[in-house]
C-alpha positions as a printed NumPy array, in Angstrom:
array([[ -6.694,  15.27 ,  12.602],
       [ -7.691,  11.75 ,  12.457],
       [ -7.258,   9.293,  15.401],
       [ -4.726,   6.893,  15.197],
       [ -6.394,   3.5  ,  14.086],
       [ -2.777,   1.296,  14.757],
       [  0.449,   2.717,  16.426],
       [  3.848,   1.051,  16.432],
       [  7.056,   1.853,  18.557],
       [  9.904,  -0.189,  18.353],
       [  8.448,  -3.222,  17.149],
       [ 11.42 ,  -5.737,  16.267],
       [ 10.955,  -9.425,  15.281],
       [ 14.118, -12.209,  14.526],
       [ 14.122, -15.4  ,  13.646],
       [ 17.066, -17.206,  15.367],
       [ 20.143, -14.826,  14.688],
       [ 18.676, -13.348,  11.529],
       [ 16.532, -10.113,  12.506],
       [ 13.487,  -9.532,  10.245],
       [ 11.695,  -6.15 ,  11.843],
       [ 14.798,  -4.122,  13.501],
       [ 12.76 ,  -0.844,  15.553],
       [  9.726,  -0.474,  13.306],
       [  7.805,   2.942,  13.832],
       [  4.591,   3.295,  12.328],
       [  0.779,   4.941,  12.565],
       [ -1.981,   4.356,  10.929],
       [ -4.729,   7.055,  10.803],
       [ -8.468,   5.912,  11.263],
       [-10.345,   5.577,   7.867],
       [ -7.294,   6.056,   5.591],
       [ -5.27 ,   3.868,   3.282],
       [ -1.281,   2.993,   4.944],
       [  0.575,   0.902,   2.146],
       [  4.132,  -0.645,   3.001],
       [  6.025,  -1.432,   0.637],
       [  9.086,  -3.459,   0.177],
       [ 11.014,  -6.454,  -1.36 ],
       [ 10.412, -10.174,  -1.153],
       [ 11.942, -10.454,   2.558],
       [ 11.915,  -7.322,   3.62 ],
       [  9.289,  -8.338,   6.553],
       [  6.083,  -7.035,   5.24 ],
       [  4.327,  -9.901,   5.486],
       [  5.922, -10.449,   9.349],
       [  4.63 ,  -7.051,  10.24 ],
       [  1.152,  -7.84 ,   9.391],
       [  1.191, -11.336,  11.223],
       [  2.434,  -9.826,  14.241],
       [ -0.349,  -6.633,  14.182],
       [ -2.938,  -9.151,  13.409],
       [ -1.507, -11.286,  16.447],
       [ -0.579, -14.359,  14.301],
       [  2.82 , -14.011,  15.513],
       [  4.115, -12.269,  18.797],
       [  7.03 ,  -9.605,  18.59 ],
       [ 10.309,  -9.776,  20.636],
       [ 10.272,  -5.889,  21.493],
       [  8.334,  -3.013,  21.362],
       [  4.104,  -1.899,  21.561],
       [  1.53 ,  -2.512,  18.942],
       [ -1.759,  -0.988,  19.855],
       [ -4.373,  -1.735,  16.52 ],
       [ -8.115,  -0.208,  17.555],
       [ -7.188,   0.847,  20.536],
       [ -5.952,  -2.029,  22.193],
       [ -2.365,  -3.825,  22.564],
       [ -2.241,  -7.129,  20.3  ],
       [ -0.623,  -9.116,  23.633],
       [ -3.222,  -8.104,  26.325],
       [ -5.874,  -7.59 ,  24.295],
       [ -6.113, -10.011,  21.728],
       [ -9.412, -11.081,  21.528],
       [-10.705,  -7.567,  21.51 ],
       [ -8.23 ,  -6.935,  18.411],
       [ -9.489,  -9.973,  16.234],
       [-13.106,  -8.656,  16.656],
       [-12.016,  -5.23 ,  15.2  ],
       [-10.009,  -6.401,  12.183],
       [-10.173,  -8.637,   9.359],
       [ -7.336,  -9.909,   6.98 ],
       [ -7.308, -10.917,   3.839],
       [ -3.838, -12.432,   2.437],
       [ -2.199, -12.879,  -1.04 ],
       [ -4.341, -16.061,  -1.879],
       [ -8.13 , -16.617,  -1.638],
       [ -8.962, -18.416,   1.877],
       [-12.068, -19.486,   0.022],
       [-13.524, -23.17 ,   0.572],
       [-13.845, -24.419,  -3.391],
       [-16.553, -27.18 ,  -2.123],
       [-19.302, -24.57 ,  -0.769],
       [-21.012, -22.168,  -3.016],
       [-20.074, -18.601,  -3.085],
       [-23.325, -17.77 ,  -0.374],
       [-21.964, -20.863,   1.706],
       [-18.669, -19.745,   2.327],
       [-20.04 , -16.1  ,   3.613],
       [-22.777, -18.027,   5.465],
       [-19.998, -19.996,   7.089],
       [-18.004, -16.919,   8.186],
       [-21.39 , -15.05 ,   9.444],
       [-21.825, -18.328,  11.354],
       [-18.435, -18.29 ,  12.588],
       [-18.017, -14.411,  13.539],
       [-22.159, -15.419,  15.332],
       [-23.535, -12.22 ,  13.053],
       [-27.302, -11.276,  13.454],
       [-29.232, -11.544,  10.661],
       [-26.281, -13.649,   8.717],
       [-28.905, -14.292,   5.758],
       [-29.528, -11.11 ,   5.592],
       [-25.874,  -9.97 ,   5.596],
       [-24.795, -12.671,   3.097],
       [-26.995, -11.163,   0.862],
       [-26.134,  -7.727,   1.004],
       [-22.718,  -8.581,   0.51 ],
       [-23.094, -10.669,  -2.392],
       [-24.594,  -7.989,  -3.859],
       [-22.126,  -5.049,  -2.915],
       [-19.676,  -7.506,  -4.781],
       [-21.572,  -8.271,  -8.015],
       [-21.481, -11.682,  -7.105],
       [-25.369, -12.128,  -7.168],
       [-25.507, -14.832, -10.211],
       [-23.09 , -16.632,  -9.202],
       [-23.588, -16.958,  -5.747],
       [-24.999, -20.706,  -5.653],
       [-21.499, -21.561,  -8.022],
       [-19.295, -23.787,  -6.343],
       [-16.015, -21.212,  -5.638],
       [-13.962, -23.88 ,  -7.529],
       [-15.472, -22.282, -10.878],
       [-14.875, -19.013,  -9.968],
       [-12.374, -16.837, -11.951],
       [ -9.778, -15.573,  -9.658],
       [-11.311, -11.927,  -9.87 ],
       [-14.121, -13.354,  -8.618],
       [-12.438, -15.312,  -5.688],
       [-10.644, -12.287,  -4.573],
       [-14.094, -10.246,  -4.447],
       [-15.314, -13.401,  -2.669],
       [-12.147, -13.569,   0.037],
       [-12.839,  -9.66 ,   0.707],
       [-16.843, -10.102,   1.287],
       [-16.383, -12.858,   3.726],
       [-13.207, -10.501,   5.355],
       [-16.196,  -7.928,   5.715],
       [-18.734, -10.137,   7.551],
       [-19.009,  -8.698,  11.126],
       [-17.773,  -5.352,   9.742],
       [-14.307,  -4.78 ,  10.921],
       [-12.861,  -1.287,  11.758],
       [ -9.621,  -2.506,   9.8  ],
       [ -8.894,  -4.548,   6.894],
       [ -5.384,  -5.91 ,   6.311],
       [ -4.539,  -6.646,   2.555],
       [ -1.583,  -8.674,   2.039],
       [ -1.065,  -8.592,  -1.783],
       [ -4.279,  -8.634,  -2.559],
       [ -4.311,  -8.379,  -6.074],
       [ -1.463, -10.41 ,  -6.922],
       [ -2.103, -12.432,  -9.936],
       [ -4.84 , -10.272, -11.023],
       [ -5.608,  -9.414, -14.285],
       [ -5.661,  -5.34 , -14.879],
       [ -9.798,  -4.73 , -14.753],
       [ -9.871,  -7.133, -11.914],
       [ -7.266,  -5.511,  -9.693],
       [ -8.87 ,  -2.092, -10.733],
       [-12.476,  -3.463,  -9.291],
       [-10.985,  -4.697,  -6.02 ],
       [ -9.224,  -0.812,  -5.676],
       [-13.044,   0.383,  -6.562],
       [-13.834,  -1.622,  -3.387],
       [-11.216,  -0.397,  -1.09 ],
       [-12.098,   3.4  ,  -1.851],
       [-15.944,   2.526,  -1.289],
       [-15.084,   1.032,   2.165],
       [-12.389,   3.93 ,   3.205],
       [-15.324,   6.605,   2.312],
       [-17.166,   4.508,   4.908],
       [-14.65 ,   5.031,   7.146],
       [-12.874,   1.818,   7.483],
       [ -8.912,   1.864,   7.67 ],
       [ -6.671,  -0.114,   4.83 ],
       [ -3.384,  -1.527,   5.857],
       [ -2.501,  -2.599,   2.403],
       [  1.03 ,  -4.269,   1.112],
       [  1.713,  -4.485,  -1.896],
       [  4.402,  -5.058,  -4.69 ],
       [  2.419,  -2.853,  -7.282],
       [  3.615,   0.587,  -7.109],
       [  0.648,   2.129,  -8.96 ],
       [ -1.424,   0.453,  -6.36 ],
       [  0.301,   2.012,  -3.839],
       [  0.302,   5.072,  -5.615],
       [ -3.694,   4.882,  -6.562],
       [ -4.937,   3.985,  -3.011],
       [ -2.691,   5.448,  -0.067],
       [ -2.651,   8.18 ,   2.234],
       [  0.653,   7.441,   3.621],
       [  3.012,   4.887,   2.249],
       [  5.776,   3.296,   3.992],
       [  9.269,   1.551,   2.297],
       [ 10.581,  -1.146,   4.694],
       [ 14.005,  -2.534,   3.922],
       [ 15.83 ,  -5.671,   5.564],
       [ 14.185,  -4.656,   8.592],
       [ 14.2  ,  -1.023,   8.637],
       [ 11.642,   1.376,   7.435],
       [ 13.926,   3.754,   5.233],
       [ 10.754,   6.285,   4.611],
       [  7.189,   7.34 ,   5.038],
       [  5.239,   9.947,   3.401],
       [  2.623,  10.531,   1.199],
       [  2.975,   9.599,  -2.756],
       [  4.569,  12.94 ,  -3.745],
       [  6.996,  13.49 ,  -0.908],
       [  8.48 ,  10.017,  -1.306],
       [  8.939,  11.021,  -4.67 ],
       [ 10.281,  14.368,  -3.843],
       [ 13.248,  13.018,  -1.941],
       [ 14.283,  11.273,  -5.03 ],
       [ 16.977,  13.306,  -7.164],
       [ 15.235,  13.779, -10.8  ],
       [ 12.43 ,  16.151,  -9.995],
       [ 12.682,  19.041, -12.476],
       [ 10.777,  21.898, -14.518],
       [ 10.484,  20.663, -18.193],
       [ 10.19 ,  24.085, -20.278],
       [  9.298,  24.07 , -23.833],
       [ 10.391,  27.336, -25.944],
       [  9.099,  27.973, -29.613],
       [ 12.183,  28.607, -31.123],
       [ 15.954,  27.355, -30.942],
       [ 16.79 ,  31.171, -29.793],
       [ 15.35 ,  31.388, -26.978],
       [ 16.356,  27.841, -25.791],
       [ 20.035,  28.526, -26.194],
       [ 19.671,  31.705, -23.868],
       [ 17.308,  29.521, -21.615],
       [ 20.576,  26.583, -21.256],
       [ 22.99 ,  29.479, -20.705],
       [ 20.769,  30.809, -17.499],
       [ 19.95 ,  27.454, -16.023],
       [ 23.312,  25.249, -14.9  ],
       [ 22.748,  22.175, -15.039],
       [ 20.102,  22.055, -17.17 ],
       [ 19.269,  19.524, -20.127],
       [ 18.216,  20.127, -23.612],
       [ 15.803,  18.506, -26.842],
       [ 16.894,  20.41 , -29.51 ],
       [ 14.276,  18.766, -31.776],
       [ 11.335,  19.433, -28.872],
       [ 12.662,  22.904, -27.998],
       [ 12.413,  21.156, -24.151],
       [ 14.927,  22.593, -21.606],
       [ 14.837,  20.755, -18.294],
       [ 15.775,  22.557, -15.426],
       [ 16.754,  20.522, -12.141],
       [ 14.39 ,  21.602,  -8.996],
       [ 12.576,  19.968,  -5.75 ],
       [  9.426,  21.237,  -7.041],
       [  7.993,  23.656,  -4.649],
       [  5.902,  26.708,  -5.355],
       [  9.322,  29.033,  -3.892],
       [ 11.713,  27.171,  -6.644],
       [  9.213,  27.833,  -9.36 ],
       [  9.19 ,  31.065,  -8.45 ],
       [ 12.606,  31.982,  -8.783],
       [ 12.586,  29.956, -11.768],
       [  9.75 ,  31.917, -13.921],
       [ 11.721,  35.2  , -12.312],
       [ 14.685,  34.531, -14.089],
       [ 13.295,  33.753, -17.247],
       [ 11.227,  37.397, -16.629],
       [ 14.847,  39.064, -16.424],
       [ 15.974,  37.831, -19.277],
       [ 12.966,  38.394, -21.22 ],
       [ 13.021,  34.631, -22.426],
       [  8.707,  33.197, -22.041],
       [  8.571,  29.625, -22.454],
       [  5.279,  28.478, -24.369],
       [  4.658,  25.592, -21.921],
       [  6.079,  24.641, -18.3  ],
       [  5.486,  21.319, -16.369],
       [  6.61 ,  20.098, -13.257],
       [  8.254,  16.427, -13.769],
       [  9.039,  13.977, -10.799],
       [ 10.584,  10.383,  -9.816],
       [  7.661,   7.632, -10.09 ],
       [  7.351,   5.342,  -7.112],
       [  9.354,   2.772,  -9.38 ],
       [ 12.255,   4.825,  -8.949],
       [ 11.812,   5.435,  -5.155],
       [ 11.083,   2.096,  -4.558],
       [ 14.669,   1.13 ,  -6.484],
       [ 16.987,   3.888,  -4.969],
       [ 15.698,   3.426,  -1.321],
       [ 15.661,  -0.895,  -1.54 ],
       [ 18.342,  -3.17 ,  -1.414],
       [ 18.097,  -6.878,  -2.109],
       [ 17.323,  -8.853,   0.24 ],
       [ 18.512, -12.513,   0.314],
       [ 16.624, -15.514,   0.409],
       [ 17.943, -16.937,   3.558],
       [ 15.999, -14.137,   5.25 ],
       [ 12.361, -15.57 ,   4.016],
       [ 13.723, -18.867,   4.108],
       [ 14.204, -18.365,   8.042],
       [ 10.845, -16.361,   8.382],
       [  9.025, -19.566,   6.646],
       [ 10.735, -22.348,   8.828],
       [ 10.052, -20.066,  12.14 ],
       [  6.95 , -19.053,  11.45 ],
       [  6.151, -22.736,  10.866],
       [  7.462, -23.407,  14.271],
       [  5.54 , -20.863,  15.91 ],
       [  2.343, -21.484,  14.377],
       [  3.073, -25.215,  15.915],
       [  3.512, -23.964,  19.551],
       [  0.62 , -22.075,  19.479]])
């Protein structure tokens, strides 16, 4: 059993009378991939500020490495990094500059040395004496996550990371995230890509206005979605008419010879299933086990969620950042 790299109870957040995070439960195990998911407003993006101590909660505990994000804040911002839905990348320094600037910043030994290794690990080797401001936005995102690895952080937020990424570019950045979780580093990724979320995570979690509505791996999200079934194909028109008079409920392709039989999916219901066909002497040629994508989990378990609600995140989170 892994450790628990962050641990939530109870963690709620509002913005004047509108609340944003309403009781949010959540861990995180060390060196795995979490993904949240959710609509524009649902308070992904809220959640991750207030983990990364960019904003502070109005109730509940958030411990991330080990330590709580109010009393221990400096001691969380040395074991984290973040990298958000657009490049923080400085266009007028060169692709070495700006991870020389962070190694700088973060006080790393052997920064040269680091910079280099990292530009490297990234494939950005040629270009690294390119101003940024001529890189293609592949190459800026591969840029943003190198310097979010300077001073190797136990966890890496990703915010969106590849949004507005072209399909090879957003599959090279997941590349990178499996590389790093084999080395043990934990992913708190959001995204609004489901096959993202359903290439990279562990565990994914759905938050709606507020609320986390579920959490699970890939397939047991999907499992809790009606529309898993058995999709049996027969070789003649025979033996599917005997199969459809066994199976209520079932659906039929007369042209395939495909008879799909309703089910959750698990080993016991197939079971039963391939019994009765057994008893009846029917054999299907083929059998498959079919279930809801993340699409459809994502659309029966979301809402939508207004635009007042990110409209009052923005303006409060504008006024916070301002007090602080």
């Amino acid at each position: 059993m892994k450790s628990s790299a962050i641990a939530v109870t109870g963690l709620r957040k509002a913005y004047g009378d509108k609340v944003v995070l309403d009781g949010i439960d959540l861990e995180v195990a060390a060196g795995s991939v979490f993904s949240l998911l959710g609509p524009n407003g649902a308070g992904k993006t809220t959640t991750v500020n207030v983990l990364t101590t960019l904003l502070t909660a109005d109730a509940g505990t958030v411990h991330v490495a080990g330590h709580d994000v109010v009393s221990a804040t400096k001691e969380v911002r040395a074991a984290i990094g973040v990298t958000g839905q657009f490049a923080a990348v400085d266009d007028l320094l060169s692709g070495r500059e700006n991870l020389q600037l962070m190694a700088d910043l973060k006080r790393v030994c052997n920064g040269g040395q680091v910079v280099t290794r990292l530009l490297e690990r990234f494939d950005l080797g040629e270009s690294a004496d390119k101003l940024a401001s001529a890189y293609s936005g592949g190459m800026r995102r591969k840029l943003d996550l190198a310097m979010t690895l300077v001073g190797s952080p136990q966890i890496i937020f990703l915010d969106e990371p590849t949004t507005g990424l072209d399909p090879r570019s957003r599959r090279t950045l997941w590349g990178i995230v499996r590389e790093l979780v084999a080395e043990g580093t934990t992913i708190f990724l959001t995204t609004q890509y489901l096959e993202e979320a359903d290439q990279l995570a562990d565990r994914i979690a759905v938050l709606n206005q507020g609320r986390l509505v579920a959490q699970g791996t890939a397939d047991e999200l999907k499992r809790q979605i009606p529309g898993t079934h058995v999709r049996l194909r027969f070789t003649d028109a025979f033996q599917l008419d005997s199969a459809a008079r066994i199976f209520d409920g079932s659906t039929r392709d007369d042209e395939e010879l495909i008879l799909r039989v309703p089910s959750d999916g698990r080993s016991r219901s197939l079971r039963a299933l391939l019994d009765r066909l057994d008893e009846h002497t029917l054999d299907a040629q083929e059998f498959s086990v079919h279930t809801p994508d993340l699409d459809d989990v994502f659309l029966a378990l979301t809402e939508h969620t207004g635009k007042d609600t990110e409209a009052a995140e923005d303006t409060s989170k504008k006024k916070e950042a301002i007090a602080r």
